[in-house]
VEXDREN-2710 file (C-alpha; in Angstrom, 1 decimal):
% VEXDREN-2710
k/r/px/py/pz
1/UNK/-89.8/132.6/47.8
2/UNK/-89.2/130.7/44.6
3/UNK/-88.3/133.4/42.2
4/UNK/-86.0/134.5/45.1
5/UNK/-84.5/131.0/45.1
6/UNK/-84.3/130.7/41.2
7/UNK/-82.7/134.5/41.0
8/UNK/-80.1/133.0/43.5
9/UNK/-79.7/130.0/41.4
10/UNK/-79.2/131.6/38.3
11/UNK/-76.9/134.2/40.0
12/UNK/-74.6/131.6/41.5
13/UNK/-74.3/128.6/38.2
14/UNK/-71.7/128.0/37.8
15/UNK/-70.7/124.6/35.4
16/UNK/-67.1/123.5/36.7
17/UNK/-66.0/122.7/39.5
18/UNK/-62.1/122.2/40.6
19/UNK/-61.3/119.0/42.1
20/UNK/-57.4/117.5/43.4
21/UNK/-56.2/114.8/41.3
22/UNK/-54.0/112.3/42.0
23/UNK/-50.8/111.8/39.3
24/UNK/-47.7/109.8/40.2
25/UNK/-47.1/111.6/43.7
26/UNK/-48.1/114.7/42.7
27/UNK/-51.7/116.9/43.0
28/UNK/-53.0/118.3/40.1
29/UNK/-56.4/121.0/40.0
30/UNK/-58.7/119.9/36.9
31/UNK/-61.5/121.1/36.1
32/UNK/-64.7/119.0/35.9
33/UNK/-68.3/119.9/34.5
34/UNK/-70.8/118.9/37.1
35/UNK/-74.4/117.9/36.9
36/UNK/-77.6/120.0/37.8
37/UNK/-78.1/118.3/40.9
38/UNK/-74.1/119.1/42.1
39/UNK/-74.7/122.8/41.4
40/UNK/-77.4/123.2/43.4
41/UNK/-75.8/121.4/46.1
42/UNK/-72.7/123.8/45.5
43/UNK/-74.8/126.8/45.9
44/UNK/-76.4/125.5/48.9
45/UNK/-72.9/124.7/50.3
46/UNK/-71.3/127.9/49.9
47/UNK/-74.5/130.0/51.3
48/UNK/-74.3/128.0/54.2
49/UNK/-70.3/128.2/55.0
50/UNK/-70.8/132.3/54.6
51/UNK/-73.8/132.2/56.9
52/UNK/-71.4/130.4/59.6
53/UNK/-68.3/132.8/59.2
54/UNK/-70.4/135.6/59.7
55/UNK/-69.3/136.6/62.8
56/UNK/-72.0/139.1/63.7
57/UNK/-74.5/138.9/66.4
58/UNK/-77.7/138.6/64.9
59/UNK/-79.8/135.6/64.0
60/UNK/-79.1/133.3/61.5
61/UNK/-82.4/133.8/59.3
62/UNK/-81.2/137.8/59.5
63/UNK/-77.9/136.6/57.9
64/UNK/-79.3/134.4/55.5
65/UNK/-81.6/137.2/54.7
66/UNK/-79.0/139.3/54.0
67/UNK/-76.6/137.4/52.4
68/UNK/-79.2/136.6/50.1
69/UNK/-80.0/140.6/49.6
70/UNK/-76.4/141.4/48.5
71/UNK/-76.1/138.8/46.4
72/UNK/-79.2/139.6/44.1
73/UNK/-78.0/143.1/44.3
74/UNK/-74.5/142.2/43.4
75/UNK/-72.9/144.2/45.9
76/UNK/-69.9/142.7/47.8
77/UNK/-71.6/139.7/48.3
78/UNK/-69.1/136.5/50.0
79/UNK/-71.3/134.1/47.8
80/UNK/-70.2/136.3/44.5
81/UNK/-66.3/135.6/45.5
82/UNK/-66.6/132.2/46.1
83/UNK/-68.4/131.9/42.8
84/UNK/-65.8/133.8/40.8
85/UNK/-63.1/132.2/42.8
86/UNK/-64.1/128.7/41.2
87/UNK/-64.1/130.2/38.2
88/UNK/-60.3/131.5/38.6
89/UNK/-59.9/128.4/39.3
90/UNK/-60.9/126.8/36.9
91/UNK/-59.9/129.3/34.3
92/UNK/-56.4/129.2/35.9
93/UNK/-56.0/125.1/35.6
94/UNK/-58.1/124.2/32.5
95/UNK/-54.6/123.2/31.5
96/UNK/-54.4/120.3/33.7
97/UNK/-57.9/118.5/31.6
98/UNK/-56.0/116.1/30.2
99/UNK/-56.1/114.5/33.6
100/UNK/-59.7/114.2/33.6
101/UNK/-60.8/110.1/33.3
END
């Protein structure tokens, strides 16, 4: 179970994270690096919102079980696009670090 979880964890790192920032009136998206301890929270975060918009009838240890499956597999996995959309994100804003303080 802990080689599973460590696969998982090493599958789904991910070192930024894209947070709303406040500059006269106006949002901006900046990138921060986050800690150990906020990544795994992330990854714990993410399984569980996939695990309740899967709208299928089974249980939720089935779903968990699965999700888990594709992921390792890397096959069309909801957890892989949420990763890679932080990543876009990220990618897409690292403009905007100058607002970092």
């Amino acid at each position: 179970m802990n080689k599973i979880l460590l696969k998982l964890f090493l599958k789904l790192n991910s070192f930024v994270e894209v947070k709303k920032v406040r500059v006269k009136r106006s949002f901006h998206l900046v990138p921060f690096q986050i800690t150990l301890k906020r990544r795994s929270y992330l990854i714990i975060k993410w399984l569980l919102q996939v695990i309740k918009t899967d709208t299928r009838n089974i249980s939720i240890s089935d779903k968990l079980a699965f999700e888990i499956e594709q992921t390792l597999k890397s096959e069309n996995s909801k957890l892989l696009s949420l990763q890679t959309l932080n990543t876009t994100l990220a990618l897409a804003n690292r403009s905007n670090i100058h607002y970092r303080w």
